[in-house]
TORLONU-93956 format. One record per residue (C-alpha): x, y, z; residue in one letter. Coordinates in steps of 0.02 Angstrom, whole numbers, plus 50000, padded with zeros to 5 digits. Last residue first. Layout:
N
XYZA ...
END
This chain:
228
557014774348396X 555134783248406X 555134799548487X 554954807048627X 553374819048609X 553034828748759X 551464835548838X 551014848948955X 549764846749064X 548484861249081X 547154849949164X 545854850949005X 547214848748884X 548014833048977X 546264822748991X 546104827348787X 547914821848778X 547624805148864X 545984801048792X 546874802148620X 548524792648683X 549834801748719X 551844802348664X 552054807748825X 550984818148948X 551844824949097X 551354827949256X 552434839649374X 551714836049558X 551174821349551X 549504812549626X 548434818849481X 549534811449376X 549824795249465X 547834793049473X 547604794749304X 548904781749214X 547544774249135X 547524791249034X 549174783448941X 550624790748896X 551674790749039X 552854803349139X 552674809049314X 553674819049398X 553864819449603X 554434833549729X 554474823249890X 554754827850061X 552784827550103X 552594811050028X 553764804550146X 555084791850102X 555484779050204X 555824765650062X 554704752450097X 553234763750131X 553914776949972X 553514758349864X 551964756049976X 551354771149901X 552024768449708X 551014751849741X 549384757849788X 549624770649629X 549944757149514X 548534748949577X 547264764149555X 547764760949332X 548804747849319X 550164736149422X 549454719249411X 548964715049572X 549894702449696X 550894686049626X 550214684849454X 549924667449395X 550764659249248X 552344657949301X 554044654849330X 554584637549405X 555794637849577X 554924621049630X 553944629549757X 553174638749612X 553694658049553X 552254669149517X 552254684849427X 552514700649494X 551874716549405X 553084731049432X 553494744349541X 555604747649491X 556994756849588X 558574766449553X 558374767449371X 559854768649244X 559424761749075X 560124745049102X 559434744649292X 557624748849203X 557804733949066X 558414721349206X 556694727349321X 555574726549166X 555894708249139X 555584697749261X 554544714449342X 553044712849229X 552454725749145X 551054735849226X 552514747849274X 553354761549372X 555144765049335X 555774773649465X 557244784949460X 557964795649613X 558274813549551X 559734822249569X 559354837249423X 560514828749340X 559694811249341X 558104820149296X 559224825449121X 560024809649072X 557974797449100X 557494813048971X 558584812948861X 558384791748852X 556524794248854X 556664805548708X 557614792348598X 556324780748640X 556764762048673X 556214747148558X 557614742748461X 559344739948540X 558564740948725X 557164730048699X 558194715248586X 559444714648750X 558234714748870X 557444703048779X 558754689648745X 559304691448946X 557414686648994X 557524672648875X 559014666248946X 558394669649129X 556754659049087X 557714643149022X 558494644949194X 556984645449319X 556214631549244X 554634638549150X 552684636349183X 551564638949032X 552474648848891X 551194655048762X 549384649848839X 549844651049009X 550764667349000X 549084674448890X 548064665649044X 549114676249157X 548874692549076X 547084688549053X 546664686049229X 547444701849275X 546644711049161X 544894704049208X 543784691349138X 542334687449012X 541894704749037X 541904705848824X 543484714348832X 544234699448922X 543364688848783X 544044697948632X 545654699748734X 545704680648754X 545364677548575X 546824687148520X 547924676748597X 547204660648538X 547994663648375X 549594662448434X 549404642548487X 550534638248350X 551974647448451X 551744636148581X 552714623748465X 554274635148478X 554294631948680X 555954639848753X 556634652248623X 555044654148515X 554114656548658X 555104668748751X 555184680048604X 553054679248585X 552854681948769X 554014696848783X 553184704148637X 551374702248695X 552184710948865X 553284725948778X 552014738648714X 552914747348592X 553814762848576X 554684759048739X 555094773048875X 553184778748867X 552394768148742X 552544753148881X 553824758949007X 552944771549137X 554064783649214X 554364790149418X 555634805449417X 555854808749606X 556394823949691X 556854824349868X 556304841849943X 557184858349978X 556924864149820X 555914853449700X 554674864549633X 
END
Protein backbone atom coordinates (compact mmCIF):
# COMPACT_ATOMS: atom_id res chain seq x y z
CA UNK A 1 0.00 0.00 0.00
CA UNK A 2 2.54 2.36 0.91
CA UNK A 3 5.25 1.92 -1.72
CA UNK A 4 6.43 4.70 -3.28
CA UNK A 5 4.30 7.05 -1.19
CA UNK A 6 4.72 8.84 2.32
CA UNK A 7 2.99 6.84 4.85
CA UNK A 8 1.29 8.33 7.72
CA UNK A 9 -0.11 6.61 10.89
CA UNK A 10 -2.79 9.28 12.11
CA UNK A 11 -4.46 7.90 15.85
CA UNK A 12 -7.19 9.08 17.95
CA UNK A 13 -6.32 9.37 21.88
CA UNK A 14 -9.48 8.99 23.89
CA UNK A 15 -10.22 4.96 24.10
CA UNK A 16 -7.91 4.65 21.30
CA UNK A 17 -4.27 5.31 22.79
CA UNK A 18 -5.95 5.97 26.35
CA UNK A 19 -8.35 3.55 27.96
CA UNK A 20 -10.26 6.37 29.15
CA UNK A 21 -11.55 9.38 27.93
CA UNK A 22 -8.98 11.94 29.09
CA UNK A 23 -10.91 15.56 29.05
CA UNK A 24 -13.44 15.04 32.29
CA UNK A 25 -10.20 13.73 33.82
CA UNK A 26 -7.98 16.49 32.87
CA UNK A 27 -10.54 18.89 34.32
CA UNK A 28 -11.08 17.07 37.54
CA UNK A 29 -6.86 16.80 38.18
CA UNK A 30 -6.48 20.38 37.26
CA UNK A 31 -9.04 21.37 39.69
CA UNK A 32 -7.97 19.88 42.59
CA UNK A 33 -4.39 21.20 41.93
CA UNK A 34 -5.27 24.84 41.13
CA UNK A 35 -8.95 25.51 42.41
CA UNK A 36 -9.92 22.57 45.09
CA UNK A 37 -13.17 24.50 45.90
CA UNK A 38 -14.30 24.09 42.18
CA UNK A 39 -14.32 20.70 42.90
CA UNK A 40 -17.74 21.18 44.87
CA UNK A 41 -19.19 22.35 41.73
CA UNK A 42 -18.77 18.53 40.21
CA UNK A 43 -22.12 17.90 40.22
CA UNK A 44 -22.91 20.48 37.72
CA UNK A 45 -20.98 18.51 35.22
CA UNK A 46 -23.32 16.12 34.60
CA UNK A 47 -26.04 18.57 34.23
CA UNK A 48 -24.46 20.16 31.31
CA UNK A 49 -24.36 16.91 29.27
CA UNK A 50 -28.00 16.23 30.27
CA UNK A 51 -28.71 19.61 28.74
CA UNK A 52 -26.20 19.46 25.76
CA UNK A 53 -27.85 16.13 24.99
CA UNK A 54 -31.07 17.67 25.37
CA UNK A 55 -30.09 20.40 22.26
CA UNK A 56 -29.62 22.78 24.95
CA UNK A 57 -26.15 23.41 23.25
CA UNK A 58 -23.47 22.05 21.17
CA UNK A 59 -20.21 20.07 21.88
CA UNK A 60 -18.25 22.77 21.65
CA UNK A 61 -20.22 24.86 23.88
CA UNK A 62 -20.22 22.27 26.46
CA UNK A 63 -16.58 21.60 26.47
CA UNK A 64 -15.99 25.13 27.32
CA UNK A 65 -18.73 25.62 29.82
CA UNK A 66 -17.37 22.19 31.59
CA UNK A 67 -13.68 24.36 31.58
CA UNK A 68 -15.68 27.21 32.95
CA UNK A 69 -17.41 25.43 35.46
CA UNK A 70 -14.19 23.37 36.88
CA UNK A 71 -11.19 25.68 36.28
CA UNK A 72 -12.42 29.11 34.89
CA UNK A 73 -9.57 31.15 33.45
CA UNK A 74 -5.93 30.07 34.60
CA UNK A 75 -2.51 32.03 34.77
CA UNK A 76 -0.45 30.59 32.34
CA UNK A 77 1.86 28.90 35.01
CA UNK A 78 -0.51 27.26 37.48
CA UNK A 79 -1.80 25.68 34.11
CA UNK A 80 1.73 24.22 32.98
CA UNK A 81 1.98 22.44 36.47
CA UNK A 82 -1.13 20.83 36.07
CA UNK A 83 -0.55 20.05 32.51
CA UNK A 84 2.94 18.39 33.56
CA UNK A 85 0.89 16.37 36.58
CA UNK A 86 -1.28 14.86 33.81
CA UNK A 87 0.88 13.97 31.39
CA UNK A 88 2.62 12.32 33.82
CA UNK A 89 -0.58 10.48 35.63
CA UNK A 90 -1.78 9.67 31.65
CA UNK A 91 1.21 8.00 30.61
CA UNK A 92 1.81 5.80 33.90
CA UNK A 93 -1.87 4.70 33.95
CA UNK A 94 -4.04 5.42 31.27
CA UNK A 95 -2.19 4.34 27.99
CA UNK A 96 -2.91 1.06 26.02
CA UNK A 97 -0.43 -1.52 25.89
CA UNK A 98 -1.54 -2.13 22.16
CA UNK A 99 -1.29 1.45 21.23
CA UNK A 100 2.27 1.50 22.46
CA UNK A 101 3.02 -1.79 19.86
CA UNK A 102 1.46 -0.29 17.64
CA UNK A 103 2.76 3.65 17.79
CA UNK A 104 6.78 1.03 17.73
CA UNK A 105 5.72 -0.75 14.69
CA UNK A 106 4.31 2.39 12.14
CA UNK A 107 7.48 4.06 13.28
CA UNK A 108 9.33 1.15 11.59
CA UNK A 109 7.61 0.98 8.74
CA UNK A 110 8.82 5.07 8.50
CA UNK A 111 5.78 6.48 9.13
CA UNK A 112 5.20 10.12 10.19
CA UNK A 113 2.89 10.10 13.48
CA UNK A 114 -0.09 12.22 14.07
CA UNK A 115 -2.07 12.12 16.78
CA UNK A 116 -5.42 13.44 15.78
CA UNK A 117 -7.73 14.57 18.53
CA UNK A 118 -10.96 16.16 20.00
CA UNK A 119 -8.80 16.53 23.13
CA UNK A 120 -7.45 19.50 23.69
CA UNK A 121 -3.99 20.36 22.49
CA UNK A 122 -2.62 21.84 26.24
CA UNK A 123 -2.46 18.65 26.97
CA UNK A 124 -2.65 16.12 24.20
CA UNK A 125 0.26 17.66 22.28
CA UNK A 126 2.94 16.94 25.58
CA UNK A 127 1.28 13.36 25.90
CA UNK A 128 1.84 12.68 21.93
CA UNK A 129 5.70 14.11 21.95
CA UNK A 130 6.12 11.62 25.12
CA UNK A 131 4.89 8.77 23.18
CA UNK A 132 6.64 9.63 19.98
CA UNK A 133 4.38 11.62 17.48
CA UNK A 134 5.64 13.93 14.93
CA UNK A 135 2.60 16.15 14.81
CA UNK A 136 -0.71 16.68 16.71
CA UNK A 137 -4.59 18.18 15.36
CA UNK A 138 -6.12 19.04 18.42
CA UNK A 139 -8.82 21.22 20.00
CA UNK A 140 -7.39 24.70 20.88
CA UNK A 141 -8.47 26.47 23.68
CA UNK A 142 -8.27 30.04 24.21
CA UNK A 143 -5.50 31.98 25.68
CA UNK A 144 -6.51 35.84 26.86
CA UNK A 145 -4.46 38.92 26.13
CA UNK A 146 -3.31 38.57 29.57
CA UNK A 147 -1.62 35.10 28.76
CA UNK A 148 -4.81 33.31 30.83
CA UNK A 149 -5.93 29.75 29.62
CA UNK A 150 -9.32 29.20 28.89
CA UNK A 151 -12.61 28.62 28.78
CA UNK A 152 -13.39 29.24 25.15
CA UNK A 153 -12.29 27.15 22.29
CA UNK A 154 -10.12 28.91 19.85
CA UNK A 155 -11.46 27.32 16.32
CA UNK A 156 -13.65 23.99 16.26
CA UNK A 157 -13.43 21.30 18.43
CA UNK A 158 -11.73 18.62 16.57
CA UNK A 159 -14.69 15.76 16.06
CA UNK A 160 -16.42 14.02 13.79
CA UNK A 161 -16.27 16.28 9.77
CA UNK A 162 -13.95 18.75 11.89
CA UNK A 163 -11.39 16.44 12.53
CA UNK A 164 -11.24 15.74 8.99
CA UNK A 165 -11.14 19.71 8.00
CA UNK A 166 -8.31 19.83 10.22
CA UNK A 167 -6.26 16.62 9.20
CA UNK A 168 -6.58 18.63 5.62
CA UNK A 169 -5.27 21.82 6.58
CA UNK A 170 -2.78 19.84 8.75
CA UNK A 171 -1.19 18.12 5.07
CA UNK A 172 -1.95 22.24 3.90
CA UNK A 173 0.57 23.38 6.49
CA UNK A 174 2.76 20.67 5.96
CA UNK A 175 3.00 20.31 2.03
CA UNK A 176 1.94 17.12 1.84
CA UNK A 177 -0.21 15.86 -0.99
CA UNK A 178 -2.94 13.60 -0.53
CA UNK A 179 -1.95 11.85 -3.58
CA UNK A 180 1.66 10.96 -2.04
CA UNK A 181 0.22 9.69 0.99
CA UNK A 182 -0.48 6.11 2.18
CA UNK A 183 -2.41 6.95 5.52
CA UNK A 184 -3.78 4.57 8.60
CA UNK A 185 -6.28 5.31 10.60
CA UNK A 186 -6.86 4.08 14.06
CA UNK A 187 -9.82 5.07 16.52
CA UNK A 188 -12.55 3.55 18.21
CA UNK A 189 -15.25 5.50 17.70
CA UNK A 190 -17.86 5.65 14.56
CA UNK A 191 -17.61 9.58 15.08
CA UNK A 192 -14.47 9.10 13.62
CA UNK A 193 -16.35 8.35 10.08
CA UNK A 194 -15.12 10.61 7.80
CA UNK A 195 -11.28 9.81 8.61
CA UNK A 196 -12.01 6.23 7.87
CA UNK A 197 -13.51 6.50 4.86
CA UNK A 198 -10.84 9.07 3.93
CA UNK A 199 -7.85 6.48 4.81
CA UNK A 200 -6.53 4.13 3.16
CA UNK A 201 -5.98 1.23 5.88
CA UNK A 202 -8.82 1.84 8.57
CA UNK A 203 -8.68 0.32 11.59
CA UNK A 204 -11.17 -0.25 14.28
CA UNK A 205 -9.86 -0.26 17.92
CA UNK A 206 -11.13 -1.31 20.91
CA UNK A 207 -14.76 -0.20 19.19
CA UNK A 208 -17.62 1.04 20.20
CA UNK A 209 -20.96 -0.94 19.24
CA UNK A 210 -21.87 1.46 16.32
CA UNK A 211 -18.28 1.39 15.52
CA UNK A 212 -17.87 -2.34 14.95
CA UNK A 213 -21.24 -2.80 13.28
CA UNK A 214 -20.03 0.36 10.81
CA UNK A 215 -16.56 -1.75 10.62
CA UNK A 216 -18.31 -5.22 9.75
CA UNK A 217 -20.32 -3.88 6.99
CA UNK A 218 -17.05 -2.02 5.33
CA UNK A 219 -14.70 -5.05 5.85
CA UNK A 220 -12.53 -3.17 8.48
CA UNK A 221 -10.61 -5.04 10.46
CA UNK A 222 -10.51 -4.42 14.06
CA UNK A 223 -7.96 -4.56 16.85
CA UNK A 224 -8.17 -4.88 20.47
CA UNK A 225 -5.21 -3.04 22.40
CA UNK A 226 -5.67 -3.57 25.51
CA UNK A 227 -6.32 -1.96 28.71
CA UNK A 228 -2.86 -0.99 30.83
Amino acid sequence: MAEGRQLLAIYDLDRTVSWRPTYSLFLLKSAALIAPARLLLVPLVPLLMIAHKLGAFDRDQLKSAMWAVMLGRVPAARMARAIDAFTAATLARNIRPGARAQIERDRADGARLVLATAAHEVYAAPIARQLGFDFVVATQVRVGDDGRVGPGLAGANVYGNSKLAAVEQFLIREALVRDGLAVRFYSDSSSDRPVFEWADEPMAVNPSRKLARLAAERGWPVADWQRP
